[in-house]
N, C-alpha and C positions, 0 to 999 in steps of 0.2 A: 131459445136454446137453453138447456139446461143446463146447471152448473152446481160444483160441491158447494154447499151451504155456507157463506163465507164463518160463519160461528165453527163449525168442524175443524179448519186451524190445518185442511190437509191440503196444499200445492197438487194440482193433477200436471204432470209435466207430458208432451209428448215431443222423443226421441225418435224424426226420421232420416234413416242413415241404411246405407244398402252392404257396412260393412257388419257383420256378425257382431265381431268383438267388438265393435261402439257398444252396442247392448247389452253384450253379457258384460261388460267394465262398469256401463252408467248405471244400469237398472240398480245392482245392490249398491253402491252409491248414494244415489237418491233415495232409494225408500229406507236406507238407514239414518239418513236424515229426516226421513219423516216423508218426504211426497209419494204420490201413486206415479208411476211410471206407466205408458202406454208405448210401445215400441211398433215402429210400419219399416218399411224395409223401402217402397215405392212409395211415389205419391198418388197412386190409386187406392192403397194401404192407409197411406196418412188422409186422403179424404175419406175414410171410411170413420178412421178414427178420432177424426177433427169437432165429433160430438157427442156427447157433452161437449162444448168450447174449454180447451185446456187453457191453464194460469200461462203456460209458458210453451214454445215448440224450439227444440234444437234441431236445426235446421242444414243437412247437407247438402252444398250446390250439387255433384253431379251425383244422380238419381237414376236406376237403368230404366226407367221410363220421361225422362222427363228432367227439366233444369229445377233446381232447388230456387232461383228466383222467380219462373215462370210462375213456380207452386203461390210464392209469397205475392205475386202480383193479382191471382186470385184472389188470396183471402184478403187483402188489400180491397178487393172489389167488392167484397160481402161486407154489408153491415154489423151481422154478429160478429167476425170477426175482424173488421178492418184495423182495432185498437189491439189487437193480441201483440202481445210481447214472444219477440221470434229475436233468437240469436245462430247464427247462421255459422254452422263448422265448417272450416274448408281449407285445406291443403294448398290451397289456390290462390296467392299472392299477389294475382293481377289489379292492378286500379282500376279497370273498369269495372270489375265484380263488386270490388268493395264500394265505387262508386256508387251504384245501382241497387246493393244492399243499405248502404243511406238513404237513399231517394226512398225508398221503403220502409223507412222508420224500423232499420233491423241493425242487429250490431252484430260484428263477427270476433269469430274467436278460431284461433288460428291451430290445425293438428301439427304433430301431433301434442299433443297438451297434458298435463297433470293434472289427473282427475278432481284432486283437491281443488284447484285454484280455479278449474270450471264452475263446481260444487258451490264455490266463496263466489263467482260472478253473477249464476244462477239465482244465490241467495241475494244478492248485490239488487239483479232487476227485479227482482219480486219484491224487495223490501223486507227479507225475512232476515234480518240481522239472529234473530235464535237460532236461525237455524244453517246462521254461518259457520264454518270449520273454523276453532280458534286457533292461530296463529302457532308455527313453532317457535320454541324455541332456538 
């Protein structure tokens, strides 16, 4: 599977979420910090756009085709992607969700949320401290 050239210094993030304005909020967000943004709407969307293997996928549980952890227990199942870093958005506060998003090696983050502090967490799992939002005052 291919992938941005790790020297290129660019984050490919993919953003799948079935609400509109997740995407038009994240997209300019992130590529103003510098990553490539991929946005799917489905998880038929997001297996199309699942390659290249992106650095990170933000990940909504309910999906109108489909559960956003079924999706993760997929790519969990492939090789090329069973290591991806997936942080999982969701409204949805139940313990068994979050449970089942550990057992997945996925971390969640909870809406509705502040775009910065996603941006700062985002930068958080990838290890891109440069390309963290510095702190307000």
């Amino acid at each position: 599977m291919s992938r941005t050239p790790p020297d290129s210094g660019i984050r490919r993030l993919l953003v799948v979420d079935d609400e509109p304005h997740i995407g038009l909020l994240l997209r300019p967000q992130f590529e103003a910090l510098g990553y490539r943004v991929t946005l799917a709407r489905t998880i038929a969307e997001a297996r199309t756009a699942i390659t290249p293997s992106p650095d990170l996928v933000l990940l909504d549980l309910h999906l109108p085709d489909g559960s956003g952890l079924d999706f993760l227990a997929e790519l969990r199942a492939v090789p090329a992607t069973r290591d991806l870093k997936v942080l999982i958005l969701t409204a949805d506060g139940e313990d068994r969700a979050a449970e089942r998003a550990g057992a997945l090696r996925a971390s969640l983050f909870t809406k509705p949320f502040s775009p910065s502090k996603l941006a700062a967490r985002v930068a958080a799992l990838l290890g891109d401290s440069r390309l963290a939002p510095e702190p307000r005052p």
